[in-house]
C-alpha positions as CSV (number, residue, x, y, z in Angstrom):
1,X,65.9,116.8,132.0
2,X,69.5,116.0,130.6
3,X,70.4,114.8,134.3
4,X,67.3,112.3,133.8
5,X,68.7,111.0,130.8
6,X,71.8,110.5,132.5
7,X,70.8,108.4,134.9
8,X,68.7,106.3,132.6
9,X,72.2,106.0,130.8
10,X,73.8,104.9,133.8
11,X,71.4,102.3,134.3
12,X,71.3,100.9,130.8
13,X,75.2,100.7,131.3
14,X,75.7,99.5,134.4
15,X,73.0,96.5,133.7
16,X,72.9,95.6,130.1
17,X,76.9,96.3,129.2
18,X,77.8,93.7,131.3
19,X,75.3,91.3,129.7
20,X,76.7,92.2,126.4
21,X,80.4,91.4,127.1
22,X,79.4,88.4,129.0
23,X,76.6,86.4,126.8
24,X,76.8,88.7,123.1
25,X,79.1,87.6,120.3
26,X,78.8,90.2,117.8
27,X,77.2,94.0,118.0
28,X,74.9,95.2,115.4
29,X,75.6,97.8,113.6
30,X,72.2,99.5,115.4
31,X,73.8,98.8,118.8
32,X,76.9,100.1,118.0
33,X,75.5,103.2,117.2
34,X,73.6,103.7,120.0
35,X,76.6,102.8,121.7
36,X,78.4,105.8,120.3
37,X,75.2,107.7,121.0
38,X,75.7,106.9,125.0
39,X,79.4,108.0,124.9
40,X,78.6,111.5,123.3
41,X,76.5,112.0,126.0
42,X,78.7,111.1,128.8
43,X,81.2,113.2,126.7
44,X,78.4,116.0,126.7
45,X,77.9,115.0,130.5
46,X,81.8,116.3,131.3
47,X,81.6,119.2,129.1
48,X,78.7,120.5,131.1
49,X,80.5,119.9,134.4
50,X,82.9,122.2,133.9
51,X,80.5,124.9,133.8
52,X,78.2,123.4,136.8
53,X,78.5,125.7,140.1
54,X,79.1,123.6,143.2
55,X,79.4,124.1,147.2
56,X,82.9,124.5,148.8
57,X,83.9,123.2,152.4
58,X,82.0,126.3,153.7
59,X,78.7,125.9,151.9
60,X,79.1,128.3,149.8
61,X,78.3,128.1,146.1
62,X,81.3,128.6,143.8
63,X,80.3,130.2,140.5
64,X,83.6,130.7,139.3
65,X,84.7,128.7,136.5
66,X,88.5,128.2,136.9
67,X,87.6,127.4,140.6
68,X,84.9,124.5,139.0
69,X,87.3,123.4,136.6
70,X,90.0,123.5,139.3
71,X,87.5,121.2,141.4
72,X,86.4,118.9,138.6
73,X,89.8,117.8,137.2
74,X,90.9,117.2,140.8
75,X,88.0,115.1,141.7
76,X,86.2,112.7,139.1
77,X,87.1,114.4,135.7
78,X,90.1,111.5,134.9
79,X,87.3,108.8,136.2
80,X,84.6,110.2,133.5
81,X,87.1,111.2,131.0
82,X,88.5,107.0,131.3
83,X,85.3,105.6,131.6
84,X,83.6,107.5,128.4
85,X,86.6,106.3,125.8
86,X,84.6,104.8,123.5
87,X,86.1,101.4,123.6
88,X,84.0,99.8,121.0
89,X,85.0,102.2,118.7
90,X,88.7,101.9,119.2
91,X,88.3,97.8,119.0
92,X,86.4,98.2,116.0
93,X,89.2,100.1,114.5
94,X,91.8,98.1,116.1
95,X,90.2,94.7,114.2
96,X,89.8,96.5,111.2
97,X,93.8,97.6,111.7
98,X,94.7,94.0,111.8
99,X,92.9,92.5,109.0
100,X,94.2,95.1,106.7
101,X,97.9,94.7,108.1
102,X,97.2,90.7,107.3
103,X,96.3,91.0,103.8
């Protein structure tokens, strides 16, 4: 079920995100929200990886966590981990940083 949501995720990201930044001035404050919502679960997303079993060159199925971990940061963990920053978030607070500094 969570993987399901995932992908919807991933599809609401990879279509209407782009839209946003190309053709959208301003986020409302619903938006950015459910923004943040989206990033928690990606966050949630890489949380879970590290405890999700996976088959090695051999076919086998690797339970063992520091092997999954060990597999995980090697492979996409710095791709999810850069890709779930919540970048609204951190311009929102960098604008707000900037008008205070100016008055």
């Amino acid at each position: 079920m969570f993987d399901a949501l995932i992908i919807l995720l991933l599809l609401y990201t990879a279509t209407y995100v782009p839209f946003k930044i190309c053709y959208e001035d301003e986020t409302s404050n619903v938006q950015f929200v459910f923004d943040l919502l989206v990033d928690f679960c990606f966050f949630v997303d890489i949380i879970l990886t590290f405890f999700t079993a996976y088959q090695d060159n051999l076919g086998t199925l690797e339970t063992r966590k520091s092997k999954i971990a060990i597999h995980y940061i090697k492979g996409f963990f710095v791709i999810d981990v850069v890709t779930t920053l919540p970048f609204q978030l951190i311009e929102k607070l960098y604008i707000s940083e900037s008008l205070d500094d100016e008055n």
